[in-house]
C-alpha positions as CSV (number, residue, x, y, z in Angstrom):
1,X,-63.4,65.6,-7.4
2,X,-63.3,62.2,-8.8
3,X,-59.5,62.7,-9.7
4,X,-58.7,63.1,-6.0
5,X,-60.0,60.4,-5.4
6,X,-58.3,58.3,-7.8
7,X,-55.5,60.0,-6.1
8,X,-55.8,59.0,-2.8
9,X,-56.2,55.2,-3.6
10,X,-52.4,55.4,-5.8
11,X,-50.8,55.5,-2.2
12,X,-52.4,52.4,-0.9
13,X,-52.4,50.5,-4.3
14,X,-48.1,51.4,-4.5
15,X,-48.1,50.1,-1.0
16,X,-50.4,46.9,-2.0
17,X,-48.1,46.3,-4.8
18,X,-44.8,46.9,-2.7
19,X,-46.1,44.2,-0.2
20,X,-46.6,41.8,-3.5
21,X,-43.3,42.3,-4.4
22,X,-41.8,41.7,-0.7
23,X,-43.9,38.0,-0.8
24,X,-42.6,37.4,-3.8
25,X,-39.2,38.2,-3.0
26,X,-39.3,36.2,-0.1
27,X,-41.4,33.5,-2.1
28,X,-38.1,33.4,-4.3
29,X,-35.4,33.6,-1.6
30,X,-37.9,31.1,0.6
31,X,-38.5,28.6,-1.9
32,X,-37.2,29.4,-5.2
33,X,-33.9,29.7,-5.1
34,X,-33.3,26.5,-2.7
35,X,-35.2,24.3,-5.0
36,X,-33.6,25.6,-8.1
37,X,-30.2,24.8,-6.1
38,X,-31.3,21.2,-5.3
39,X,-32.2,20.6,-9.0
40,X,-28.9,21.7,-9.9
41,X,-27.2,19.9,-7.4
42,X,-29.3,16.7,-8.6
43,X,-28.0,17.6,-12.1
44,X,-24.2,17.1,-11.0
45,X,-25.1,13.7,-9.2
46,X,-26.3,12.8,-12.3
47,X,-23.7,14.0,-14.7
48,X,-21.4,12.0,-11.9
49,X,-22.6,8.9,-11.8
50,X,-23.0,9.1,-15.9
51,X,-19.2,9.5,-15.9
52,X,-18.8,6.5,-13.6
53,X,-20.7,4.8,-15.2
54,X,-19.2,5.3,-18.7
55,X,-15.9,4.5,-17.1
56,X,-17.0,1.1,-15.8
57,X,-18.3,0.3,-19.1
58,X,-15.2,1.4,-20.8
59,X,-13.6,-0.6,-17.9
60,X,-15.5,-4.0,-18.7
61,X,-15.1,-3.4,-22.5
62,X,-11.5,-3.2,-22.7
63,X,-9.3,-6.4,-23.5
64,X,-7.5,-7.8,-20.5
65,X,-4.2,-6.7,-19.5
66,X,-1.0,-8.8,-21.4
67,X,0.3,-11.4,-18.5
68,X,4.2,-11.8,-18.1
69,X,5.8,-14.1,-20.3
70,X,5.7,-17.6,-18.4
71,X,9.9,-17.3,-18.5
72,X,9.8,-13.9,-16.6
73,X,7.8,-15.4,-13.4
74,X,10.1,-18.8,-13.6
75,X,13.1,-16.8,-13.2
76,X,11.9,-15.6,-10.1
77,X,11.2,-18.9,-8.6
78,X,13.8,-21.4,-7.1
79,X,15.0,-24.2,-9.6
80,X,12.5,-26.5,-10.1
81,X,14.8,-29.5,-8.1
82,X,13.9,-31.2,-4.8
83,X,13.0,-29.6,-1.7
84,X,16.6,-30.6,-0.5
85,X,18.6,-29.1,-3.1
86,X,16.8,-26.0,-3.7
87,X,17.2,-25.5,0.4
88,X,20.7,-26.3,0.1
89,X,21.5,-23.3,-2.8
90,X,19.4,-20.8,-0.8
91,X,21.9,-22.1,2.1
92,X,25.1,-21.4,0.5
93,X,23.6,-18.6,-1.3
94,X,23.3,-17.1,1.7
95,X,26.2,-18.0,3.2
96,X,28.2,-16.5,0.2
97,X,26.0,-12.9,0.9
98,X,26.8,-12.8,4.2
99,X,30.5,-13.3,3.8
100,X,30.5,-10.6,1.6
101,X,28.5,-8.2,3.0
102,X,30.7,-8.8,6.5
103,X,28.1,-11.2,8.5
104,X,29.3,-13.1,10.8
105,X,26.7,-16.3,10.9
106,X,26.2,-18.4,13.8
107,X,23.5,-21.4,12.5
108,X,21.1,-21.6,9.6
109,X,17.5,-23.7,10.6
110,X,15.6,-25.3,8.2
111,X,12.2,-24.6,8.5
112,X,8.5,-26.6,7.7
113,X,7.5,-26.3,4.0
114,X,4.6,-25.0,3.5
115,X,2.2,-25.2,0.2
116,X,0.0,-22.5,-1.7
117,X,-2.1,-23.0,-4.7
118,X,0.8,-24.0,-7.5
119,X,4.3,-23.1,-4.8
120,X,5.8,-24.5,-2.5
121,X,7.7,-22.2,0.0
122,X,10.6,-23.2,1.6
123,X,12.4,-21.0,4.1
124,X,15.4,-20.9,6.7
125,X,16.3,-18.9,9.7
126,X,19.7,-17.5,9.7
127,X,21.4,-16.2,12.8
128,X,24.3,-14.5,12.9
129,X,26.0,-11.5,14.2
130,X,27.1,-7.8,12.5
131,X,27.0,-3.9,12.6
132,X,24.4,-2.1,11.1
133,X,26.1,-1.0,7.8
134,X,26.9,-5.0,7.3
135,X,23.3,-5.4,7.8
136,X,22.5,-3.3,5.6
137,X,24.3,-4.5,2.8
138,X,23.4,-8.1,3.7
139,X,20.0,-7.2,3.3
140,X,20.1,-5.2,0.5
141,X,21.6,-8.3,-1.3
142,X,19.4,-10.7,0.0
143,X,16.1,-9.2,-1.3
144,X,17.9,-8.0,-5.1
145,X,19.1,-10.7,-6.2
146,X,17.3,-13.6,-8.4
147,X,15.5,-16.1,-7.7
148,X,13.7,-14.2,-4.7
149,X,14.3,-14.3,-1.7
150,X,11.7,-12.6,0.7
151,X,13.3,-11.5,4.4
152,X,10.6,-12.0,7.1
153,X,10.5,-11.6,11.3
154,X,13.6,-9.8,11.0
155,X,14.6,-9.5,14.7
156,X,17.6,-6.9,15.7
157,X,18.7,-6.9,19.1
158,X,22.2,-5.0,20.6
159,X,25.3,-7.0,22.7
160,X,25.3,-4.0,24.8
161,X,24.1,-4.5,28.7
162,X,23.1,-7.7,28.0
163,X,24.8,-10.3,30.3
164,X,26.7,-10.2,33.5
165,X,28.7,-7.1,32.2
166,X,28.4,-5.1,29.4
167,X,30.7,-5.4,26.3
168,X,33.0,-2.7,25.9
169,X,33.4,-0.9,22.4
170,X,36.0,1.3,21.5
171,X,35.2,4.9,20.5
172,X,33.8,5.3,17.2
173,X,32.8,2.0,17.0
174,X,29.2,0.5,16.2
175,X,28.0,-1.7,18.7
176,X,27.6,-5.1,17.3
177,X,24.1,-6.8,16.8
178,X,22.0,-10.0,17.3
179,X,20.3,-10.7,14.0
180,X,18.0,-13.4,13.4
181,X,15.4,-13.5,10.3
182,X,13.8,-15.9,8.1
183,X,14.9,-16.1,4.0
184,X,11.9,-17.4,2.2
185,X,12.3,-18.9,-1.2
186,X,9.2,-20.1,-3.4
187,X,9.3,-23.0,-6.1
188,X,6.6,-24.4,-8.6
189,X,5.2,-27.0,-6.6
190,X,5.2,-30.2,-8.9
191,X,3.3,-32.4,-6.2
């Protein structure tokens, strides 16, 4: 009879140990697995900021970058003659550009000069009159060519409906425009 009885308790001992296994399945999925997750998660942070690290380092340890030879910067700069004459080459520079890209100018300004650290910058406001491809062209040859010249508060503005009446074009043809802009040239300020 003592067998039976060990018998009878194998039931609730199965069910005892099924229950231990539930807690410590849910212990796992509870607990477990979302710490294990955060360590790993911790241990890409890590691995991250030890690359980042090694870049910056690699980053403060290398030798500076090679400047431009002092020739290559001068040659974009205006000649180094006074304020007047290097105004008076971006002048007929312009003047020569515009001509041949078909501008029509109608006044060149002279504007303030104005000083940064080491330059002086020395500028003029064109206006003048053309169709957009001219423009174009104009442009395009203003900002290639050397020294540079920089185009700023470029203003565009059509002939048409402006005034008492309208300007008639003929078919096919672009309607002129109202241009004005500033060229701005910079020089090695000697002062």
């Amino acid at each position: 009879m003592t067998g039976w009885r060990e018998l009878g308790r194998w039931p609730s001992r199965i069910a005892a140990l099924g229950v231990l296994a539930l807690l410590l399945g849910l212990l796992d999925a509870g607990l477990v697995a979302p710490y294990l997750d955060y360590l790993g998660t911790l241990d890409e942070r890590v691995a991250t900021k030890a690359a980042l690290l090694d870049r910056m380092r690699a980053l403060t340890e290398a030798p500076p970058p090679a400047t431009a030879p002092e020739g290559a910067l001068t040659r974009l700069l205006l000649p180094d003659i006074s304020d007047a004459q290097a105004v008076g080459q971006m002048q007929d520079r312009l003047k020569h550009l515009a001509a041949d890209s078909g501008v029509e100018l109608q006044g060149i300004q002279v504007l303030p000069r104005s000083e940064t650290p080491g330059l002086a910058r020395l500028a003029v406001r064109l206006r003048a009159s053309a169709d957009m491809a001219a423009l174009e062209r104009f442009l395009h040859e203003v900002e290639s060519a050397e020294p540079v010249l920089l185009v700023d508060n470029l203003r565009i503005q059509t002939r048409l409906g402006r005034g008492p009446a309208p300007i008639a074009t003929p078919a096919g043809a672009a309607a002129p425009l109202d241009i004005q802009l500033d060229a701005i040239g910079f020089k090695a300020d000697a002062s």
